[in-house]
C-alpha positions in Angstrom: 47.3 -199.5 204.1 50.6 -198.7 202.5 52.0 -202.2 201.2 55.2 -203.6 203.1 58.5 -202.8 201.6 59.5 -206.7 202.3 57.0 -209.5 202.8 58.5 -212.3 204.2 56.0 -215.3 204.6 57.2 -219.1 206.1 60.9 -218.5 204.8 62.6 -222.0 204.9 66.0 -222.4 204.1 68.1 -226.3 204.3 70.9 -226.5 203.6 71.9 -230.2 201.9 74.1 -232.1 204.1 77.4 -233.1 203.4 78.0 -236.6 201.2 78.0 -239.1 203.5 76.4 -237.7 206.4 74.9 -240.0 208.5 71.6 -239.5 211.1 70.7 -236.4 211.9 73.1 -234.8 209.7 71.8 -236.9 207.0 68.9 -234.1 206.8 70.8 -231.1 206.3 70.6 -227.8 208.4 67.7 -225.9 208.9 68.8 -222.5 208.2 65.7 -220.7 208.7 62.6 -222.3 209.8 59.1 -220.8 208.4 60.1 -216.9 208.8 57.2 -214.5 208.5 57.4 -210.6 209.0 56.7 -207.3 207.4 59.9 -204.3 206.9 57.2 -201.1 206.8 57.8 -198.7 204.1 60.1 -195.9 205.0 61.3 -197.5 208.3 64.8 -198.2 209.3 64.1 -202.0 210.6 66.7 -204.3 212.3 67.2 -207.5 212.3 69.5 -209.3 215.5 70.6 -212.8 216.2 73.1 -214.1 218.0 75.7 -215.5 214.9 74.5 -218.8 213.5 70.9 -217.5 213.9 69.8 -217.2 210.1 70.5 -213.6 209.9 72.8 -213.8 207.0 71.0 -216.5 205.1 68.2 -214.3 205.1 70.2 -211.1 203.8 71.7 -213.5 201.5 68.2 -214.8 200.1 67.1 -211.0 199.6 69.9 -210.4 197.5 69.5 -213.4 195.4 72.7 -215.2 196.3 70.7 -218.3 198.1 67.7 -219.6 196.8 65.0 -220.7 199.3 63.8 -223.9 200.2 60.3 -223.0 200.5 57.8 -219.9 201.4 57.4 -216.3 199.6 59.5 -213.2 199.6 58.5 -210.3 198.1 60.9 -207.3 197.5 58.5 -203.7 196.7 55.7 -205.9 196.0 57.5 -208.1 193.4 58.3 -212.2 194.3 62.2 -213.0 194.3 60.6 -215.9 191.9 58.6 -214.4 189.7 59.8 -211.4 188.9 63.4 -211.5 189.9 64.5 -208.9 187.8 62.6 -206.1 189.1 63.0 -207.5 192.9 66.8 -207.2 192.1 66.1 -203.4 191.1 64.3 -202.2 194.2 67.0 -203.2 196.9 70.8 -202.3 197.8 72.7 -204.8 199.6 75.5 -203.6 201.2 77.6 -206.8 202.5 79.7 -207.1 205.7 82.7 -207.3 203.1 84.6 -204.4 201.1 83.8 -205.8 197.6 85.0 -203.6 194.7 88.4 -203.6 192.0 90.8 -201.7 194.2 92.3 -200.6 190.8 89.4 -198.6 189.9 88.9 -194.8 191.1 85.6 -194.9 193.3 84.1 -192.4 190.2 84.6 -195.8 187.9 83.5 -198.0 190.7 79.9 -196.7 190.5 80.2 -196.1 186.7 80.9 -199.7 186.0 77.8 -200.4 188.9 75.4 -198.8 187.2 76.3 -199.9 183.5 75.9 -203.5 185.2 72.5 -201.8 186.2 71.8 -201.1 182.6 71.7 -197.7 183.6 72.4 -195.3 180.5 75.0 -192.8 180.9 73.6 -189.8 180.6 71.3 -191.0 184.1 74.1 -192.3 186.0 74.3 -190.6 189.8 77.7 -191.4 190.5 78.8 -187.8 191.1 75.8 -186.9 193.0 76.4 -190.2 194.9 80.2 -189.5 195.9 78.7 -185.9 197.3 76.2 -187.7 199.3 79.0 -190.1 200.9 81.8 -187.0 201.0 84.0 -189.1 198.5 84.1 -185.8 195.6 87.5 -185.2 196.7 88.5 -188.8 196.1 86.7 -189.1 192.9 90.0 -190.4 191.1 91.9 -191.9 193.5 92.3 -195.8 193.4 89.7 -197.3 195.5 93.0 -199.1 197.3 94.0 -196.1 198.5 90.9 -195.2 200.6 91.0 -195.6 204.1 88.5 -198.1 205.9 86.0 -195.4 206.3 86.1 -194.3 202.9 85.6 -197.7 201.7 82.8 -198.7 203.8 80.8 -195.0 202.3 81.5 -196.1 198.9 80.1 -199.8 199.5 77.0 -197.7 200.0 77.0 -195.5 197.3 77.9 -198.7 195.5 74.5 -200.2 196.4 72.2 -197.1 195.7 73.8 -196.4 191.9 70.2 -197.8 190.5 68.5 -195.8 193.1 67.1 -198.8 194.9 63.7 -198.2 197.5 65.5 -200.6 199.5 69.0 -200.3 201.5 69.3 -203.4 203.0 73.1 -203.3 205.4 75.0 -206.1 206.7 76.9 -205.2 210.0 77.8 -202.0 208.5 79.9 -200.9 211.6 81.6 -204.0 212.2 85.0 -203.4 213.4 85.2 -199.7 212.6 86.3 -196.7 215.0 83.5 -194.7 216.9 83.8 -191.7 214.8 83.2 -193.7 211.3 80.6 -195.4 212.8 78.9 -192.1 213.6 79.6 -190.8 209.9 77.6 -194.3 208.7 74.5 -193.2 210.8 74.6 -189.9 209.6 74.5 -191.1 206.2 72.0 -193.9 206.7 69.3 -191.4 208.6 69.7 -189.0 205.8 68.7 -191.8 203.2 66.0 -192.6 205.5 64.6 -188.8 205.7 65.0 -189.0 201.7 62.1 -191.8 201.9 64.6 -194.9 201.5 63.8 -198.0 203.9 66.3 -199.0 205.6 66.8 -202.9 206.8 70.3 -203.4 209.1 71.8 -205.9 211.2 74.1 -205.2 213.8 76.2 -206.8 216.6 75.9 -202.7 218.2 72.5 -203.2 220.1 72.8 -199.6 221.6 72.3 -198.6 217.6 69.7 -200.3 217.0 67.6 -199.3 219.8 68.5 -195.6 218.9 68.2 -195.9 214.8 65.6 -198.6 214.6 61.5 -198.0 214.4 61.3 -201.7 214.6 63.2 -204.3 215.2 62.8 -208.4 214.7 65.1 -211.0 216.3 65.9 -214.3 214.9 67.3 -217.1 217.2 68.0 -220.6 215.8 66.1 -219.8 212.1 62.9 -218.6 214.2 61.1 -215.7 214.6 61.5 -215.0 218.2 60.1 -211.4 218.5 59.4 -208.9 215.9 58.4 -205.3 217.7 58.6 -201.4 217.7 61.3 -200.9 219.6 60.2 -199.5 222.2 57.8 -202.2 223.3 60.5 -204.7 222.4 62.8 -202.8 225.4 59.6 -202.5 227.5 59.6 -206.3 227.5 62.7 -206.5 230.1 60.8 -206.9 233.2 63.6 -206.1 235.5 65.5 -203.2 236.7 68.1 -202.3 238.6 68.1 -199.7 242.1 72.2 -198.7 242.5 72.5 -197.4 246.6 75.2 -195.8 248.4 74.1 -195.9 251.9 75.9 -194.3 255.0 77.6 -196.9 256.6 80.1 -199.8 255.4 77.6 -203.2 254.8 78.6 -206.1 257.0 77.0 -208.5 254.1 74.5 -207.4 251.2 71.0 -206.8 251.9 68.4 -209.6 251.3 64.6 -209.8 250.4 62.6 -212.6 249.1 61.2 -209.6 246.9 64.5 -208.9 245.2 65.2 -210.6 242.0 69.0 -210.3 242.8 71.3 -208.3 245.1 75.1 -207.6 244.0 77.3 -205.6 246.5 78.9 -203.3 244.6 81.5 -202.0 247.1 82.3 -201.3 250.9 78.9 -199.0 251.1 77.3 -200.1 247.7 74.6 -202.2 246.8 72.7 -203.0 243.3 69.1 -204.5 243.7 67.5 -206.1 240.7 63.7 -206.4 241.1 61.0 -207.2 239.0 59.6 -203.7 237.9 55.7 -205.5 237.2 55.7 -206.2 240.7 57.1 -203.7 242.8 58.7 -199.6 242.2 61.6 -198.1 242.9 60.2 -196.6 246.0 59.2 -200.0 247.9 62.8 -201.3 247.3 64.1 -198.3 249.2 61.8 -198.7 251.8 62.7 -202.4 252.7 66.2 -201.4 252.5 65.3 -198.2 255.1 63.1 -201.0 257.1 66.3 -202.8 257.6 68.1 -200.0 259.1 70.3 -198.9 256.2 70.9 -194.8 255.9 70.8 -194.4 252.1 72.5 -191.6 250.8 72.2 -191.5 246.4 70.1 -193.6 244.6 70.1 -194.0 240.7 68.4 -196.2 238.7 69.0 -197.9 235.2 66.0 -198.9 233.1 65.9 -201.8 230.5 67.8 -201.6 227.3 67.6 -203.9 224.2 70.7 -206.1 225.5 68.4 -207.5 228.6 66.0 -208.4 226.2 68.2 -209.8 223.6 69.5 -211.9 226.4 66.2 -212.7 227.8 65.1 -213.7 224.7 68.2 -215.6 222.9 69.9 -216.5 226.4 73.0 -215.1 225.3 75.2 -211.7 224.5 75.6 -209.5 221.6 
C-alpha cells in the first residue's frame, strides 16, 4: 500500500492554563484529545468542525507553529520531531490570513519565499508559479495593490515556491465573492490533477462534499467521523418528501411514521422520514390513504450539512 501523506496518531494538544487558575481551569484546555487519521496520497481531504473544535490547532501543529503535547505526526513519511526539517519541506500551509510585505511586487514575494527555502536561484519557480495563479500581469505591482482575489492566489503560490507534496489550506474561501471562490477551486483541482495532496478546511460544506474524496470531522478535540465522502452523506438517515396537493390543508398531515411534518404553505406540506425504514413511495401513499390529491412531488436527499449537524449538533 502507498504510505499516507499525513499520519496522525493520538494527537494531544493542552494548552497550560492561565496563572492562577483555579479547579478545572487549573488543568489547562484540552485542545485536541488523542487524534488518529490518515490524509491518502493524492487526495483532496477536508477537515470540518464547528469553531473551537481543534481544527486550527491541528493546522497549526502541521505547520510547526504549536508543538504537541503528546502522540506522532508524520508529514511524507518524516516525524514533525525527528526530522523537522524535511517535514517542513514537504507541506504548504496556506493560513486563513493574507501574510506577506505589501511593499514587495508578488515576483519578490515568492523570490524572497524560496531564498528562505534555501532554494538557489537559478531553480526558483516564481514565474512559472504567478502563471499557474494568473498573477504574470501583476508580476511588479506592489502586493498592496492587489485586489482580495489576487492576494488570496498569491498566498498559494506563496506556499508551493519549494514545490511542497503537501498543500495544506486554511478556510481558503472565507469571506470572498462567489466568483473568487470558484477561481480558488479551479486552481486547487488543477494542483490536485498535478499529483499534489490537498488537505482544506472550510466553513462552505457544499465544497467540501463536491471537492473532497474524504473527509474527517473533529468536534470538541475528537475524532468524530473520518469517511469518503460519500458514505459520510450516506450517514443522514432522513429525507425529506416536498407535496403540493390539490386542495388547501385544514392542518398538516400526521403519521406516527413521519419523523416530522412542516406545512409549507396553503396546499404545501414537507414530510421528513426516516429513509432506512420506509421509501418515498409509502409516504405518498399514507398521504393518498388520508384522502389528500397530490399533484408534484420532489424530493431532497441528504447533504453533508445534516450530517455535520447530526454529528456535532450544530451549523456550519
Amino acid at each position: 500500500m502507498t504510505p499516507p501523506a499525513i499520519r496522525i496518531e493520538n494527537l494531544v494538544k493542552r494548552y497550560a492554563a492561565p496563572k492562577g487558575a483555579k479547579g478545572e481551569d487549573a488543568a489547562g484546555k484540552l485542545a485536541l484529545d488523542g487524534v488518529s487519521f490518515d490524509v491518502p496520497e493524492g487526495s483532496i481531504f477536508g477537515l470540518l468542525g464547528p469553531n473551537g473544535a481543534g481544527k486550527s490547532t491541528l493546522i497549526n501543529i502541521l505547520a510547526g507553529l504549536v508543538n504537541k503535547t503528546d502522540g506522532q505526526v508524520d508529514i511524507w513519511g518524516f516525524d514533525i520531531d525527528r526530522h523537522r526539517r524535511n517535514a517542513s519541506r514537504s507541506i504548504g500551509i496556506v493560513p486563513q490570513e493574507i501574510v506577506f510585505d505589501p511593499f514587495f511586487t508578488p515576483f519578490e514575494v515568492l523570490e524572497n519565499q524560496g531564498g528562505f527555502y534555501g532554494i538557489p536561484v537559478r531553480e526558483r519557480r516564481s514565474e512559472e508559479l504567478l502563471a499557474a495563479v494568473r498573477l504574470s500581469d501583476k508580476r511588479n505591482a506592489y502586493a498592496r495593490t492587489l485586489s482580495g482575489g489576487m492576494k488570496r492566489r498569491l498566498m498559494v503560490a506563496k506556499a508551493m515556491v519549494h514545490s511542497p507534496p503537501i498543500l495544506v489550506l486554511d478556510e481558503p474561501t472565507a469571506g470572498v465573492d462567489v466568483e473568487l471562490r470558484r477561481q480558488l477551486w479551479e486552481m486547487v483541482t488543477a494542483l490536485n490533477r498535478e499529483g499534489v495532496t490537498v488537505v482544506l478546511t472550510t466553513h462552505y460544506l457544499e465544497e467540501a462534499e463536491q471537492l473532497c474524496d474524504r473527509i474527517a470531522i473533529i468536534n470538541h478535540g475528537q475524532l468524530i467521523a473520518n469517511k469518503p465522502t460519500r458514505e459520510l452523506v450516506n450517514m443522514a438517515r432522513e429525507k425529506i418528501v416536498a407535496v403540493t396537493v390539490a386542495a388547501d390543508l385544514a392542518a398538516a398531515p400526521a403519521h406516527e411514521a413521519f419523523a416530522k411534518v412542516e406545512q409549507t404553505g396553503p396546499r404545501g406540506v414537507e414530510v421528513t422520514y426516516d429513509k432506512d425504514r420506509m421509501s418515498a413511495g409509502q409516504v405518498l401513499a399514507i398521504l393518498q390513504e388520508q384522502g389528500l390529491t397530490i399533484e408534484d412531488v420532489t424530493t431532497r436527499e441528504a447533504d453533508l450539512e445534516d450530517v455535520f449537524v447530526q454529528l456535532t449538533g450544530s451549523g456550519a
